[in-house]
N, C-alpha and C positions, 0 to 999 in steps of 0.2 A: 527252736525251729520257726515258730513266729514270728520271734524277732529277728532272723534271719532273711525271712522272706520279709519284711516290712525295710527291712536296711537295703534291700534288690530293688524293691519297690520305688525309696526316694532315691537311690543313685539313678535307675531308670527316668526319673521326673528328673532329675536335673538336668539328665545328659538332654532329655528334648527340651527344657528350657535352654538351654544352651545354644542346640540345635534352632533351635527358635527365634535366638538374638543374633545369630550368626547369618541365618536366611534376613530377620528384617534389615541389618546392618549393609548386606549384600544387596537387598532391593533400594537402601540406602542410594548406595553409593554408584546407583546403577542409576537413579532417579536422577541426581547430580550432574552425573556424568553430562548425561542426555541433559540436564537443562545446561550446564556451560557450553555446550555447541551450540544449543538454540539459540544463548546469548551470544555468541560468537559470531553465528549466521546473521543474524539480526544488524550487530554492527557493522556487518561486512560489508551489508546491503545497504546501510544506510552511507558508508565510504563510500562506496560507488556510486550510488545518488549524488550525493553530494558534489562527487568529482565530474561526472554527469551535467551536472547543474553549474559546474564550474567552467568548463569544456564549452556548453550551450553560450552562457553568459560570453565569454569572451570573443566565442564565433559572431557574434550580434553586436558587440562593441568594436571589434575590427573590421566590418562590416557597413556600419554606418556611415559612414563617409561615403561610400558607393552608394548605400542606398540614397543617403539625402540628396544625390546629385539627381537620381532617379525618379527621385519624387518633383524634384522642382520640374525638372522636363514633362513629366505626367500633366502635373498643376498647371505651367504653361498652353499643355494642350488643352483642357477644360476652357481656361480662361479666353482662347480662340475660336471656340465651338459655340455656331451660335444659338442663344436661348432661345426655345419656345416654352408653347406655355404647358405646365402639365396639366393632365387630363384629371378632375375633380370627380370624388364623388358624389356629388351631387347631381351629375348625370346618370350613372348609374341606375338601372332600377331598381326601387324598392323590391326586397321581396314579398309577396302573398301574405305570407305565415309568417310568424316568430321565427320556428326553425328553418325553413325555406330558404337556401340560400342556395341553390342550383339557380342558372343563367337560364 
């Protein structure tokens, strides 16, 4: 009878080692899971960046040619505008204080 119940006893241990390797195996493969999507997600985002950045770039390279005409005519008006002289700080007054720099 002893040895009967001791033989119930390790079948019982086995079955929840078992049970035991079966749950960690499943939390396994459930951890995995979840990280190949995140790796997944990750490179998605960085394709679209990428493509993003690819899209910006060429919009600004077809682009140039308009712009540099636009700049020259800008540059032209500068260069017709006539100088004066800027206002230095050395007119300005000092402030009071170190920290003092209300007007």
């Amino acid at each position: 009878m002893v040895i009967a119940r001791l033989m119930i006893h390790v079948q019982q241990v086995e079955e929840d080692k078992l049970k035991d390797r079966e749950e960690f195996l499943n939390k396994r493969a459930k951890t995995t899971a979840r990280l190949m999507i995140h790796v997944h997600q990750v490179e998605e985002g960085k394709l679209k960046d990428r493509e993003e950045f690819r899209n910006k770039r060429a919009k600004t390279t077809s682009n140039e040619s308009g712009q540099q005409k636009d700049r020259n005519s800008i540059w032209s008006s500068f260069q017709q505008m006539p100088s004066s002289p800027a206002p230095s700080s050395a007119s300005a007054p000092a402030p009071k204080h170190r920290c003092d720099f209300r007007n």
